[in-house]
C-alpha positions as a LaTeX table, in Angstrom:
\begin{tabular}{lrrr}
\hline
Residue & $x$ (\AA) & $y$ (\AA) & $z$ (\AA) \\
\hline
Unk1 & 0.00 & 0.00 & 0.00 \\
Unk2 & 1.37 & 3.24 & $-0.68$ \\
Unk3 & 0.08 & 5.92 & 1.62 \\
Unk4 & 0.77 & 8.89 & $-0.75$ \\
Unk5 & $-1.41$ & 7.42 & $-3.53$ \\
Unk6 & $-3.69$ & 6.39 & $-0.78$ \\
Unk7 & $-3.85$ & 10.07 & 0.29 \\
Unk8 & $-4.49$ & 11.82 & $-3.01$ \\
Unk9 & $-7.22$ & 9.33 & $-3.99$ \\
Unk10 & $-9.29$ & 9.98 & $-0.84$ \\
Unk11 & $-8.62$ & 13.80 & $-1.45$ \\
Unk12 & $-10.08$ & 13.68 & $-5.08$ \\
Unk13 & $-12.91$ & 11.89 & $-3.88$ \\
Unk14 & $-14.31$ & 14.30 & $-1.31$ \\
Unk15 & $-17.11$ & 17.10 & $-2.39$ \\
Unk16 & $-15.43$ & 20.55 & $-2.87$ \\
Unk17 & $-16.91$ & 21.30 & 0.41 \\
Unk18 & $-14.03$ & 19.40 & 1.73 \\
Unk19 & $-11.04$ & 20.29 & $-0.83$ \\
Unk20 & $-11.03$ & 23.90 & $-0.02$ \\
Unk21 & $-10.33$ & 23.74 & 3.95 \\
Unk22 & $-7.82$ & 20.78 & 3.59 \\
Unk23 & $-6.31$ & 22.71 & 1.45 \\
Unk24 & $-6.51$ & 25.92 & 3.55 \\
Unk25 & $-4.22$ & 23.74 & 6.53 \\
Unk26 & $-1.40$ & 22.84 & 4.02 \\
Unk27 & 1.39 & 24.60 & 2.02 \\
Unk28 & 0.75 & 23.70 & $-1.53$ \\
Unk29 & 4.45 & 21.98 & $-2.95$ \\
Unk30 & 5.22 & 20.57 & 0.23 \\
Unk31 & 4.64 & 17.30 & 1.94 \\
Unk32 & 1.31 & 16.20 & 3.84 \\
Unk33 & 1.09 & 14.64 & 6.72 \\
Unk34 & 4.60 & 13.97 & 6.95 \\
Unk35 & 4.92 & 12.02 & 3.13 \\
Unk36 & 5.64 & 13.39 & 0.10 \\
Unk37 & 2.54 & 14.71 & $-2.26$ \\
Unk38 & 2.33 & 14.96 & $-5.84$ \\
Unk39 & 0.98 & 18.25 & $-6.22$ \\
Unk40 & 0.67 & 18.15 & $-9.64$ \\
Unk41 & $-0.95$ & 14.96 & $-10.43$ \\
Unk42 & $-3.64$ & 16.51 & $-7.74$ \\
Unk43 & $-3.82$ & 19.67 & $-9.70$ \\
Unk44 & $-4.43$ & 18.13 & $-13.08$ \\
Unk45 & $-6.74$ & 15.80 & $-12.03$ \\
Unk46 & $-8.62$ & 18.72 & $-10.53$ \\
Unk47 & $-8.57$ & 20.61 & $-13.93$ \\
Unk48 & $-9.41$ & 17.71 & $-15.64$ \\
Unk49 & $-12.81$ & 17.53 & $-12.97$ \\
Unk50 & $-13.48$ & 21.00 & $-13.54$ \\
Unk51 & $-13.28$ & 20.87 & $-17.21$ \\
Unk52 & $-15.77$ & 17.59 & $-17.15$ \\
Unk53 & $-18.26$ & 19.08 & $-15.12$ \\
Unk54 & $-18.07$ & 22.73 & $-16.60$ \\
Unk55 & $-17.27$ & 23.87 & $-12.90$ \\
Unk56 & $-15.65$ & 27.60 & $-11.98$ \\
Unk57 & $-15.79$ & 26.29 & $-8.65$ \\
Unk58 & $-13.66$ & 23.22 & $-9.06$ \\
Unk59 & $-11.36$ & 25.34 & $-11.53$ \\
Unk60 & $-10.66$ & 27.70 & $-8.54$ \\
Unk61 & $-9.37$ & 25.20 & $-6.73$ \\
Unk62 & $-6.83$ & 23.98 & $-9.48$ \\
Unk63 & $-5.83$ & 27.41 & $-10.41$ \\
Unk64 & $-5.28$ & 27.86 & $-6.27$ \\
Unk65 & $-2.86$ & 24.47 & $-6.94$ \\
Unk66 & $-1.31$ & 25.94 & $-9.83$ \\
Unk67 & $-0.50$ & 29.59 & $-8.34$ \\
Unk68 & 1.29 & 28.12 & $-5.66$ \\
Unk69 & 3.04 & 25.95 & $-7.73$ \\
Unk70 & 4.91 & 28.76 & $-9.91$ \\
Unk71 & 5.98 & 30.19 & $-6.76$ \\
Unk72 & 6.99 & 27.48 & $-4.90$ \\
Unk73 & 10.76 & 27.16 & $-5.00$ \\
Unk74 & 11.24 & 23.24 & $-5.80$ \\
Unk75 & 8.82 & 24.03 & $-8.63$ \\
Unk76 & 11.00 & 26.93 & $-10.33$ \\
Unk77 & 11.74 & 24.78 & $-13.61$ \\
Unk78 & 8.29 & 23.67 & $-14.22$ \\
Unk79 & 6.71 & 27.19 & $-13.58$ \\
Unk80 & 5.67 & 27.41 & $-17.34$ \\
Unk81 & 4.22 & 24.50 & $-17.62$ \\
Unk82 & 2.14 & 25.25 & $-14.57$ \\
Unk83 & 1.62 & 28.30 & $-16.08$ \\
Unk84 & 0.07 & 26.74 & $-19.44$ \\
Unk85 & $-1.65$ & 24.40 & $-17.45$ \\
Unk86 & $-3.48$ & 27.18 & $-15.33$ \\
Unk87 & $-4.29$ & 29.44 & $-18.46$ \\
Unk88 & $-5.28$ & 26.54 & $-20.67$ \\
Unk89 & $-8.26$ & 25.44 & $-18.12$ \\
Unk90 & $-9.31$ & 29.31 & $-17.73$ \\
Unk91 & $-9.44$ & 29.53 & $-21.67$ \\
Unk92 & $-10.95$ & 26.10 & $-22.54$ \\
Unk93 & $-14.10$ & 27.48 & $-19.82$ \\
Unk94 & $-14.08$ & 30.86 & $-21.03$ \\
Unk95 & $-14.46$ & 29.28 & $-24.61$ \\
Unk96 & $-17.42$ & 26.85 & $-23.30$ \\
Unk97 & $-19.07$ & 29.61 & $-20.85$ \\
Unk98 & $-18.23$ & 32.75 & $-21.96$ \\
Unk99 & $-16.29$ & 35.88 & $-20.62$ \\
Unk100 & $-16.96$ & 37.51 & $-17.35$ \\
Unk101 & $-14.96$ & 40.43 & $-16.30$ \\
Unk102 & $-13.76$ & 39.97 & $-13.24$ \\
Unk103 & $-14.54$ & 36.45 & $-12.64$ \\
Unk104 & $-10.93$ & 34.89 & $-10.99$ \\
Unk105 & $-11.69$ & 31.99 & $-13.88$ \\
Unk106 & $-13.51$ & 33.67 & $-16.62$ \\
Unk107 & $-11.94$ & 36.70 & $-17.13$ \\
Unk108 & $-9.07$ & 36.65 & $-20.12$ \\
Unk109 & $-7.62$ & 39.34 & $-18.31$ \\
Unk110 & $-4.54$ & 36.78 & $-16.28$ \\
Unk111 & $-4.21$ & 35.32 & $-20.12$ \\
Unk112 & $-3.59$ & 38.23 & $-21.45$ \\
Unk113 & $-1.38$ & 39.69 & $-18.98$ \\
Unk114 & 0.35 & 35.95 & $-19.21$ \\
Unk115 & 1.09 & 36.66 & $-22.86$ \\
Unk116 & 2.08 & 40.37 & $-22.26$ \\
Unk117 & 4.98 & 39.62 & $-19.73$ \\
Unk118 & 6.11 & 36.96 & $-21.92$ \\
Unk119 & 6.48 & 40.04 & $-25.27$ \\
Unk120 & 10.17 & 40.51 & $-23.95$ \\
Unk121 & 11.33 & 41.24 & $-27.70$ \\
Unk122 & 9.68 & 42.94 & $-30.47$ \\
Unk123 & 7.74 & 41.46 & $-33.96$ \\
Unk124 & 10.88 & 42.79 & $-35.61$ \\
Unk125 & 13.07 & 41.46 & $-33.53$ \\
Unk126 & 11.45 & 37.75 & $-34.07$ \\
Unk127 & 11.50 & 38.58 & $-37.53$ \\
Unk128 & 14.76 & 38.65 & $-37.64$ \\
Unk129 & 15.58 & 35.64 & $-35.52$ \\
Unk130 & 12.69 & 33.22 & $-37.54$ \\
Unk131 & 14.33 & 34.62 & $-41.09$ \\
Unk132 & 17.86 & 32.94 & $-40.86$ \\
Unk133 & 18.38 & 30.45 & $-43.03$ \\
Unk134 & 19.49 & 27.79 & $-39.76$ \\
Unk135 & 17.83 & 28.37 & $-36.52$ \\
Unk136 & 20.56 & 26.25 & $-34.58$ \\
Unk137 & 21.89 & 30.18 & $-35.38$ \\
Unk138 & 19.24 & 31.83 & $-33.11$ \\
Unk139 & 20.38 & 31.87 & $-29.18$ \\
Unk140 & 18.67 & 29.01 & $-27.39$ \\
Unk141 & 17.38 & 31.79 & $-24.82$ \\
Unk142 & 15.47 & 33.63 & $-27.65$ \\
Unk143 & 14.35 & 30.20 & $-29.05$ \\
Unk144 & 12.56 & 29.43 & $-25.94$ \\
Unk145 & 11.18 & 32.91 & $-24.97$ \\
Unk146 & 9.45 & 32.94 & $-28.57$ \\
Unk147 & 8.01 & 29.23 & $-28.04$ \\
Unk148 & 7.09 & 30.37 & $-24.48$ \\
Unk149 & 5.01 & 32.85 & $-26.22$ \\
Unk150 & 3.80 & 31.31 & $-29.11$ \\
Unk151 & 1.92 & 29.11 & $-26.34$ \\
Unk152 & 0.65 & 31.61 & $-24.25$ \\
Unk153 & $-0.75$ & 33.50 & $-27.54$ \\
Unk154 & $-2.48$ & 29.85 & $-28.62$ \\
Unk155 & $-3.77$ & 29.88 & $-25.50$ \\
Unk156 & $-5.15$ & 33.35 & $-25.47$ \\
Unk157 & $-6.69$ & 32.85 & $-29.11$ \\
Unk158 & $-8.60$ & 29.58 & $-27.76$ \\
Unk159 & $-10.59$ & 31.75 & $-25.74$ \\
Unk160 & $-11.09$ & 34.26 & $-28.08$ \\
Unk161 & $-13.97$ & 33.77 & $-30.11$ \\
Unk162 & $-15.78$ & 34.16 & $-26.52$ \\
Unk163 & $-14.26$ & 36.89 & $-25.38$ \\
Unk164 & $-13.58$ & 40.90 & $-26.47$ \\
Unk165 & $-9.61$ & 40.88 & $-25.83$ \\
Unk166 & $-9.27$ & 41.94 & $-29.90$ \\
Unk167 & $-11.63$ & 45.35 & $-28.78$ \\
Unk168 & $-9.54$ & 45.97 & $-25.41$ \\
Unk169 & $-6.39$ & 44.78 & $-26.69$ \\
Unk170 & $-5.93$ & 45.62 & $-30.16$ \\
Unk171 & $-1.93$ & 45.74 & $-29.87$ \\
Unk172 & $-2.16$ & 41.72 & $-29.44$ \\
Unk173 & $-3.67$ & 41.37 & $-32.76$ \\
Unk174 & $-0.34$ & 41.48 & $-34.99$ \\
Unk175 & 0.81 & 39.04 & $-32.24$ \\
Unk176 & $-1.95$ & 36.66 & $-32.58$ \\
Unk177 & $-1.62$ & 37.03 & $-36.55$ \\
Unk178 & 2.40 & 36.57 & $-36.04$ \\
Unk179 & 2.03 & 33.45 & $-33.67$ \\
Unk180 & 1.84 & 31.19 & $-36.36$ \\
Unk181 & 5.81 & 31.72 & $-37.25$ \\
Unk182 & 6.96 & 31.67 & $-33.67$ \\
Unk183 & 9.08 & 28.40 & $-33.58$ \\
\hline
\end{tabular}
């Protein structure tokens, strides 16, 4: 018997009555009761629960998971993907329910934000870089910063057909026109 696994599948049985104060009584990355906890199997398998069942509710609890996760310092090389993993469960409910401003799951505002911080360079710039003839040419830092936000601009564009980031946020436009040559 292994009382981790034993742990996590009585937690993602309980009602989300129950979730939210056991999770209030532990720090989110770190071990419970004394064994370690795989945080981010839990906070998948949450998403994947609050996708199913359409649920804000149960996606508050993931994205709780997920926040925590990006800053918790054992989790620094994996923030991204937390990161995608958090944005891509607000944007695939925002594209099945709709926008609402100021919602803490159904707002695009966090995506687009997401996307902004990640515009460290300009279209020109990534011009340039995408345009040589062999990309083992580009720097391996630039590489990655444009596929970091090549994904959070797919991301964002999931969502938008539900949403009015094009009206608020016109300046993302050429970006989301652009993504497409992002490596």
């Amino acid at each position: 018997m292994n009382p981790t696994q034993d742990l996590i599948d009585n937690a993602l049985e309980w009602p989300l009555s129950k979730v939210s104060p056991w999770l209030d009584g532990l720090t989110i990355g770190e071990a419970v009761e004394g064994e370690p906890f795989n945080w981010e199997v839990f906070a998948f398998t949450i998403a994947a629960r609050a996708r199913k069942k359409r649920s804000p509710e149960w996606a508050r609890v993931a994205l709780r998971i997920y926040d925590a996760l990006t800053r918790h310092p054992a989790s620094s090389d994996n923030e991204h993907s937390f990161m995608i993993s958090a944005m891509s469960l607000r944007a695939g409910l925002i594209s099945e329910l709709g926008e609402r401003e100021g919602d803490p799951v159904l707002d695009s505002e966090p995506i687009v934000a997401w996307a902004q911080r990640l515009t460290t360079f300009s279209m020109e710039e990534a011009a340039q870089w995408m345009a040589r003839e062999d990309l083992r040419t580009v720097p391996i830092e630039k590489l990655l910063a444009m596929r970091r936000l090549k994904s959070a601009l797919n991301t964002l564009a999931h969502a938008l057909p539900r949403t009015n980031v094009e009206q608020k946020h016109p300046e993302l436009i050429p970006w989301l026109q652009f993504r497409a040559r992002l490596p």
